[in-house]
N, C-alpha and C positions, 0 to 999 in steps of 0.2 A: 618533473611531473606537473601536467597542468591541475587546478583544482580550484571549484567555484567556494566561495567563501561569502561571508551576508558577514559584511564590516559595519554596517548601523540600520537603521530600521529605515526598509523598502531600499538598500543599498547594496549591489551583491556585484562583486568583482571574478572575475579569472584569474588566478595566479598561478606563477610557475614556481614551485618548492622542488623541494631534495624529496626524492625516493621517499629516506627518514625513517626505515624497515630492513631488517636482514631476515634472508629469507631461513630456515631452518628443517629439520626432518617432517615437520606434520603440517607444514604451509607451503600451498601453490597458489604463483600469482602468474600476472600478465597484464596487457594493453588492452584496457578497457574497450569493446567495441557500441556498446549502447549502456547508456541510464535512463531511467524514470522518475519524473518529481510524484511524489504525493502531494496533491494539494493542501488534504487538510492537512496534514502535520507541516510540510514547510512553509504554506502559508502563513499563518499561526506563528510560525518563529520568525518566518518572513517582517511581517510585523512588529516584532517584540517578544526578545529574547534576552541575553548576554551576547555580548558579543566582543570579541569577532564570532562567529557559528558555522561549521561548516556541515551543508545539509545532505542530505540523500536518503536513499529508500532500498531501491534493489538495481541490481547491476548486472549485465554480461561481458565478461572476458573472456580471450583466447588463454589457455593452457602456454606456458612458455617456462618456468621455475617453475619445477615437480619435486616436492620434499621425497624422501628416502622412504616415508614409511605411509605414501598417499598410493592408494591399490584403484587400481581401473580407471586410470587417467593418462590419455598419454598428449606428445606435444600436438596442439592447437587446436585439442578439444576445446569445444565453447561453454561456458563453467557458469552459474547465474549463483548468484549471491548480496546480501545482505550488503551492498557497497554506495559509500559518497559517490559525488559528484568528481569523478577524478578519471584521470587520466591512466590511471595504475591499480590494478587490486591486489588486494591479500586477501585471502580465504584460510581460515586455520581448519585444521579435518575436522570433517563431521559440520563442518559448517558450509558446504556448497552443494548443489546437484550439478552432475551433467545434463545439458540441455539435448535433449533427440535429435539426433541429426536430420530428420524429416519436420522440424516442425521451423516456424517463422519466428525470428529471434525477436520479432515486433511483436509478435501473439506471448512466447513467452516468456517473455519479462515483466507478465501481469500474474505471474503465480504465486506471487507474495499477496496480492488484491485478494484473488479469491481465497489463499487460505484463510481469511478473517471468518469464511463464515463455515468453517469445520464444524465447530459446536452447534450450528444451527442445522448441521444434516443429519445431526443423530440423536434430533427431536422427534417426535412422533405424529405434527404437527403439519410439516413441510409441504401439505398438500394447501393450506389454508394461512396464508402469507401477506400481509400488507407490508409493505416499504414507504418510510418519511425520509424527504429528502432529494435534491435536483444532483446532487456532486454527483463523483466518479462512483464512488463504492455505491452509493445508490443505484446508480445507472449499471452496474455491471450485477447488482441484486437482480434486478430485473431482467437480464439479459438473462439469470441464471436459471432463473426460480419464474419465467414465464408466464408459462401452463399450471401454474400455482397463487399467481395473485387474485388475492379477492378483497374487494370494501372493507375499508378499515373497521365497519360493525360488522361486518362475518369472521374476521382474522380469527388466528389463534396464535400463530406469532405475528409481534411486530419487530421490525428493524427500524430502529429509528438512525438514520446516517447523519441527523441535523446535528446532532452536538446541543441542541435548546431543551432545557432542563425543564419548560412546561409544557411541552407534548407527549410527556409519560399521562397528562391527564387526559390523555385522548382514546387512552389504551381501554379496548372492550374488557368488560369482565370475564373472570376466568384465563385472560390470556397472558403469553409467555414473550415479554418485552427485553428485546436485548439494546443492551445500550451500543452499539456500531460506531457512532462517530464519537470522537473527542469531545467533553465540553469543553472546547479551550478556553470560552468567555462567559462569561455573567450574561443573557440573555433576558433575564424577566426578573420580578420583583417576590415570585413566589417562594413564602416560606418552607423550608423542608418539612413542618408538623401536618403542611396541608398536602405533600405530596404523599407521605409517608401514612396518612390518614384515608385519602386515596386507596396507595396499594392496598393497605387493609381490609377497609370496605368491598372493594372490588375483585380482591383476591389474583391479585397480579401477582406473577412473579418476575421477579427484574432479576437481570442476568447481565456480566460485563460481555462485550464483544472483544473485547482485547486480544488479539493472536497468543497463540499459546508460544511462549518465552522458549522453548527446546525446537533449534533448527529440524524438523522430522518431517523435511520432503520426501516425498516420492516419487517415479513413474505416474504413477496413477493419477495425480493432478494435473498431468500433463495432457494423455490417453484418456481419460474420461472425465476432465473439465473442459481446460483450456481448448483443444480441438474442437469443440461444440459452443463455441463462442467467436461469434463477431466484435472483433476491439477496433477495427477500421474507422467507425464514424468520432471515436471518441477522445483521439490523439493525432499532436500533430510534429512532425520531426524537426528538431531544431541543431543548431548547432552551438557549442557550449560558448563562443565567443559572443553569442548573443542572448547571455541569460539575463544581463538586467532588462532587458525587452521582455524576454520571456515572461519573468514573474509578474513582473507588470501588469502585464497584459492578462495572467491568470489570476492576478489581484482584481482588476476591472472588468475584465471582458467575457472572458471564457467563453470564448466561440468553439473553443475544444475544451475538452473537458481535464487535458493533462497533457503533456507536454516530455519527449525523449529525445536525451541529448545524444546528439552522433558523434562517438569521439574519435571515428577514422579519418584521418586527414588525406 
């Protein structure tokens, strides 16, 4: 099994390991046909982490090893999951969807992206929307939520994708701030009394954006998200023998916004 691996900070190799999995009654795997980097999170570790580290986000495989007690899957269904950078996946049940066989394995291997912002569709809000932030999850905010943005002094939510711990003081009063991006770094010099003094004043409520931790896909984000989004201008295909290029380049450049590894040979 091939597999990308970050062995020191901005250093990331391809290696070829053992399998190092037996498969059982409630796991199906198979040959990896596409990944996806998230920026923020493996840049962030890209940079500095422990290491060795091996990164990833979400994944599609073909169906090929079908446990005994996996119902409605059969061989070389195409399977999206929670998976590294690898060459091989494991899915344990309950932890995969099948992927629609009418839909673009490029289009859906973003459905881990949009679920981030579940909590934010069953606000009462959602008409009146600002977005902080140039990245990915920004840029797919906006692709979602359209016909909904407005001036950061009209919002009533905000998303803030930056991960910078002193743009909650930008937040209108009365409104409903979700935190979206990671703060991975120390950004500013601002004490928490003054932000916290802030909320109060202002009557903000702050909310984590964090994906809710229980795999609970469905259809439905496939059929009434994903389909109704353009992901073409924002990714660009690569291939995994050229990942320390890649990060690289999504470290400096980002001429595309994210970057998916083609692991068919």
């Amino acid at each position: 099994m091939r597999k990308i691996i970050f062995i020191d900070k901005q250093k990331v190799i391809l290696d070829e390991i053992g399998v190092g999995k037996n498969i059982d009654s409630n796991t199906i795997s198979g040959e990896t046909v596409i990944s996806i980097i998230s920026p923020g999170t493996e840049l962030a570790r890209y940079k500095d982490t422990t290491y060795p580290h091996e990164p990833g986000y979400a994944a599609i495989f073909k169906a090929e090893r079908i446990g005994n007690n996996i119902k409605g899957i059969e061989y070389g269904d195409l399977i999206f999951c929670h998976g590294n950078h690898q060459s091989y996946q494991f899915a344990d049940k309950d932890c995969y969807i099948k992927v629609p066989k009418t839909f673009d394995l490029f289009d859906a291997i973003f459905v881990r992206f949009v679920k981030i912002f579940d909590d934010i569709n069953e606000d009462f809000y959602v008409d009146k929307i600002h977005i902080l932030g140039r990245g990915l999850i920004a840029s797919l905010g906006r692709k979602m939520y359209a016909a909904n943005i407005v001036p950061l002094n009209e919002a009533k939510i905000i998303l803030d994708c930056t991960g910078k711990e002193e743009n909650i003081l930008k937040a209108p009063r009365n409104s409903i701030y979700y935190l979206i991006g990671v703060p991975w770094e120390k950004t500013s010099d601002i004490m928490a009394q003054e932000v916290l003094k802030y909320i109060f004043y202002n009557k903000i409520t702050v909310r984590s954006g964090w994906e809710k931790d229980e795999f609970n896909y469905t259809p439905t984000y496939f059929y009434n998200i994903i389909q109704n989004i353009d992901f073409k201008d924002i990714y660009k295909v690569v291939k995994p023998e050229d990942c320390q290029e890649v990060y690289q380049e999504l470290l400096n450049n980002r001429q595309k916004l994210t970057a998916i590894f083609d692991w068919r040979k």
